[in-house]
C-alpha positions in Angstrom: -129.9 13.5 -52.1 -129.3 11.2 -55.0 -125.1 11.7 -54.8 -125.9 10.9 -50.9 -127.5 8.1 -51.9 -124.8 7.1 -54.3 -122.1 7.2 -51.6 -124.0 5.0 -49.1 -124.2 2.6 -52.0 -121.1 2.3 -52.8 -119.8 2.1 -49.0 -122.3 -0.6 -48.6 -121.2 -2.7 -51.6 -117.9 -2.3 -50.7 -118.9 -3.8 -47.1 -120.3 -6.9 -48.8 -117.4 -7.3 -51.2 -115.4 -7.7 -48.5 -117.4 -10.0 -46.4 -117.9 -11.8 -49.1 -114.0 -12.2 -49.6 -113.6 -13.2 -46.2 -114.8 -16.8 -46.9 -111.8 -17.5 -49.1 -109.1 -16.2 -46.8 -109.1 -19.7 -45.7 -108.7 -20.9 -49.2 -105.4 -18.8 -49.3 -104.7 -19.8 -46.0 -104.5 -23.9 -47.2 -102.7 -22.4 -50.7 -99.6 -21.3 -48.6 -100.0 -23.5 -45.4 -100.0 -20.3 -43.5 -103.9 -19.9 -42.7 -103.0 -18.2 -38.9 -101.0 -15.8 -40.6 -103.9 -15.3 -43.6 -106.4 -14.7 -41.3 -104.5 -12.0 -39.4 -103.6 -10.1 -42.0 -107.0 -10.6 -43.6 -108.0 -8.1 -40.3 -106.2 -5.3 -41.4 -108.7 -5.2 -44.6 -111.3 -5.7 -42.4 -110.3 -2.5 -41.3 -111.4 -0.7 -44.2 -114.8 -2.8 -44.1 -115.4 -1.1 -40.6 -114.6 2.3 -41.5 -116.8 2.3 -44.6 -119.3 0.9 -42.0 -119.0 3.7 -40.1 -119.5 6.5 -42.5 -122.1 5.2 -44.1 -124.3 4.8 -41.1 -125.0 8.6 -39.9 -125.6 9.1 -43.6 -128.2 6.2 -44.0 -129.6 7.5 -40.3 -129.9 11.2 -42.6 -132.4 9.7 -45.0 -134.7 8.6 -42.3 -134.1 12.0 -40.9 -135.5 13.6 -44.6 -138.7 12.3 -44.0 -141.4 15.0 -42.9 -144.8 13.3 -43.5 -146.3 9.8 -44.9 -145.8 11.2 -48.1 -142.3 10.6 -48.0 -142.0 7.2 -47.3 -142.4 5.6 -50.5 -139.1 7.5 -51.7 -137.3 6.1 -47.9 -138.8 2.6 -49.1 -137.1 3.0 -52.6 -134.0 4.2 -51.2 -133.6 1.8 -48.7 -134.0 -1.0 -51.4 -131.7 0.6 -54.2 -129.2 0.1 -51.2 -130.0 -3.8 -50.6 -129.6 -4.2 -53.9 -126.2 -2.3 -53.5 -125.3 -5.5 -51.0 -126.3 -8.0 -53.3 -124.4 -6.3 -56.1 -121.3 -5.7 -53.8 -121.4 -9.8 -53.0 -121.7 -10.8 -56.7 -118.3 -8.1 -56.8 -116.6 -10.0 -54.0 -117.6 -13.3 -55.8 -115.7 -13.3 -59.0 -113.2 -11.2 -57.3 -112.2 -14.8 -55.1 -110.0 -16.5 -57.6 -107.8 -13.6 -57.9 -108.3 -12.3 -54.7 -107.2 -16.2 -53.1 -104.1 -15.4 -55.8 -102.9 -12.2 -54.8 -103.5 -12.6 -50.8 -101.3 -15.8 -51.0 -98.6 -13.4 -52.3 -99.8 -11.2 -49.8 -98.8 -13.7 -47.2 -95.6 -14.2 -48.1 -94.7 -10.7 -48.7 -95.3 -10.6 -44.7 -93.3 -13.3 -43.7 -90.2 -11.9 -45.8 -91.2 -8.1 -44.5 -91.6 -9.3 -40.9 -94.1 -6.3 -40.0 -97.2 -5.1 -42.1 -95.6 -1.3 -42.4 -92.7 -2.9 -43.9 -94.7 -5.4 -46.3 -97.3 -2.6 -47.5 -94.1 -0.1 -48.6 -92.4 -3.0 -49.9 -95.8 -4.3 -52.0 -96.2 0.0 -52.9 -93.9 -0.2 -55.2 -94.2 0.1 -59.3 -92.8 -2.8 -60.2 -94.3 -4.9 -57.8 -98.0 -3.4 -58.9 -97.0 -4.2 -62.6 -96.2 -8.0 -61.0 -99.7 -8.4 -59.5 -101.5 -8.1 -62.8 -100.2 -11.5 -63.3 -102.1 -13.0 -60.6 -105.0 -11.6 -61.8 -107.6 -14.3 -62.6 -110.6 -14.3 -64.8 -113.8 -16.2 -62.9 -114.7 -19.6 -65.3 -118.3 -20.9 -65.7 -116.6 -24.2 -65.0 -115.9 -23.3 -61.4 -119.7 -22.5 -61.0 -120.3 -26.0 -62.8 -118.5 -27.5 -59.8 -120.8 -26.2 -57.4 -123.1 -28.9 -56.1 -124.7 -28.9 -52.8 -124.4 -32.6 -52.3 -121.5 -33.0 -49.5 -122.0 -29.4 -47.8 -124.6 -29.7 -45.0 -127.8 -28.0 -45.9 -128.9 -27.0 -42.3 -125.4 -24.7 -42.5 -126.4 -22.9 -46.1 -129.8 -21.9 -44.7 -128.3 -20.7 -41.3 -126.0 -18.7 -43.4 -128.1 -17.6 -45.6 -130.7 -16.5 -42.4 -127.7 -14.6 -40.8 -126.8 -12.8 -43.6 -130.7 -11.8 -44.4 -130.7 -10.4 -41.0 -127.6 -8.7 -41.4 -128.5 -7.2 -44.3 -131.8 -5.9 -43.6 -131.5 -5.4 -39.8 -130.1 -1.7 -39.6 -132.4 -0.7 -42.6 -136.2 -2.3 -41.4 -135.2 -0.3 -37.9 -134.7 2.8 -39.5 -138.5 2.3 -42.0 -139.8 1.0 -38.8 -138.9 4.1 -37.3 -140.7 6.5 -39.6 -143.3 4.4 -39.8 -144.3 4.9 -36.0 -142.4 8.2 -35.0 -143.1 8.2 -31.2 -141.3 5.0 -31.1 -138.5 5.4 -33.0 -135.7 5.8 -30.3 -136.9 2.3 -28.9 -136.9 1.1 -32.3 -133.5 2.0 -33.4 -131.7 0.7 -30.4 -133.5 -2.3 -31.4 -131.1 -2.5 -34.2 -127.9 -4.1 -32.1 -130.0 -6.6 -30.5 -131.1 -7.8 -34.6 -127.7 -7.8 -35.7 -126.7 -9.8 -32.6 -128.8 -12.3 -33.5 -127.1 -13.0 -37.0 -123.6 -12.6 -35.3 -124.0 -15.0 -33.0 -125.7 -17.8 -35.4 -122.2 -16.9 -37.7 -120.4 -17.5 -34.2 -122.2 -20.3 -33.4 -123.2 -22.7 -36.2 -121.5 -21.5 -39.5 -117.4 -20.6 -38.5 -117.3 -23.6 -36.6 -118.0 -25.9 -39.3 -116.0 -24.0 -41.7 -113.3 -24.2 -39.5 -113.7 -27.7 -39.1 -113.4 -28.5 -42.7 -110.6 -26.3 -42.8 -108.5 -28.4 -39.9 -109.6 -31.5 -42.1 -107.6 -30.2 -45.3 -105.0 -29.2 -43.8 -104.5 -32.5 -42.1 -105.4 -34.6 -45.0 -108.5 -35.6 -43.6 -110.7 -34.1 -46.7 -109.5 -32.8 -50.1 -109.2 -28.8 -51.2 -112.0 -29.3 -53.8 -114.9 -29.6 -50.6 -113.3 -26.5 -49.5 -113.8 -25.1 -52.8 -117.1 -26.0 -52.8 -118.1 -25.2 -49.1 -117.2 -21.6 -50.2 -118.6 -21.3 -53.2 -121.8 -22.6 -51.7 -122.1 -20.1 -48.5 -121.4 -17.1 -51.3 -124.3 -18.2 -53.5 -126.2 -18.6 -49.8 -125.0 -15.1 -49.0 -126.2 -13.9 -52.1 -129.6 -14.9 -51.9 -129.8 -13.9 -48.1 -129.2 -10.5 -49.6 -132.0 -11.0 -52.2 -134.5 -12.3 -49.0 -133.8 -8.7 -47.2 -135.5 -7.0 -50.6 -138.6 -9.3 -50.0 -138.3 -9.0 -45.9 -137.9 -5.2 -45.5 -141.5 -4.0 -45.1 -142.0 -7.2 -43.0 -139.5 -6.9 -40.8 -139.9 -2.8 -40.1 -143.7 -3.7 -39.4 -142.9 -6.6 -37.2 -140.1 -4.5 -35.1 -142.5 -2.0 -34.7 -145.4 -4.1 -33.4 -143.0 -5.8 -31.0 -141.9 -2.0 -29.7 -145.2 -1.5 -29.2 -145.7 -4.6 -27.2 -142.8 -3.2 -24.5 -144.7 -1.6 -21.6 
């Protein structure tokens, strides 16, 4: 059970890394004035976010499936937060990872645009000596880029809406699945509940938080705003990310015992 337990962990910190990373492929986007092209090939790591995704669900479902009687709940609850605090430590990962990460991706970009074809750029890139070369771009995170961080110019309403997305995110899946051992006869109701949390948090990204990213983004590239407010916009929805993570700790038992009342409620 534990190396079980182990894997889902490390598929779901490897999950948040990488959505974590995502908010500075714009940053290397405005670093090589190619930020369609960033953002395109930034899908094909995507990629590997989805499959770990996928294999980590059945075997998260599996631990839900362990539990006989009451008496095994408190061991479900403890698992469930060991992995939550596997997200939070996979977005504090994908955090100092950004200035080399922003570095290496800008490289990245170009090795596309010279390959013509992401076959041809990932055998070119899969070679020895080029390896060796991206050691160079390899950049240690400074306090003084945390310094920087001040909340002053990015909009408040947009960290909290983060911040709520990502808290139910986070803690959708895993309240469903507690939610469904706490009240057995319900549980296929419960866990279809599951999409429609997670479509909540999708569509108040979709909605209120890309958009203004994106605008910010148009603004820098057209001269309209400096790349230090970028800087900072990111650097702000990570910490925001980071502490929605730390809210699905304190919201898990809350959450499974309001989505179980509410499936209770449907006639």
């Amino acid at each position: 059970m534990m190396e079980k337990l182990l894997i889902i962990c490390a598929f779901v910190g490897i999950i948040h890394m990488i959505e974590t990373l995502a908010y500075s492929v714009r940053l290397a986007g405005l670093k090589t004035g190619k930020l369609v092209v960033a953002l395109s090939l930034f899908n094909i790591i995507v990629i590997v976010s989805r499959t770990a995704n996928m294999v980590q669900a059945p075997l998260t479902g599996k631990l839900g499936d362990a539990v006989q009687s009451k008496e095994d709940l408190p061991l479900l609850l403890h698992q469930l937060q060991t992995i939550l605090l596997a997200a939070s430590i996979g977005t504090i990962a994908g955090a100092l990872l950004i200035p080399s990460f922003v570095s290496i991706f800008s490289r990245m970009i170009s090795h596309l645009e010279v390959a013509g074809s992401v076959p041809k750029m990932m055998k070119n890139i899969a070679s020895i000596h080029t390896l060796e070369k991206a050691k160079k771009h390899v950049k240690r995170p400074r306090w003084i880029m945390l310094s920087q961080l001040r909340i002053g110019g990015v909009p408040k309403r947009l960290l909290l809406l983060n911040l709520m997305a990502t808290t139910i995110y986070t803690v959708g899946v895993l309240s469903t699945l507690y939610a469904s051992t706490l009240e057995p006869t319900l549980s296929k109701s419960i866990l279809m509940s599951s999409g429609l949390i997670n479509g909540l948090a999708m569509i108040t990204l979709a909605v209120f938080v890309d958009p203004q990213v994106a605008i910010l983004t148009e603004k820098v590239m057209k001269g309209e705003s400096t790349k230090q407010s970028m800087n900072k916009m990111v650097g702000t929805l990570v910490i925001s990310r980071l502490c929605g993570t730390v809210c699905a700790q304190v919201l898990l038992v809350p959450a499974a015992l309001y989505i179980a009342w509410i499936c209770k409620l449907i006639p």
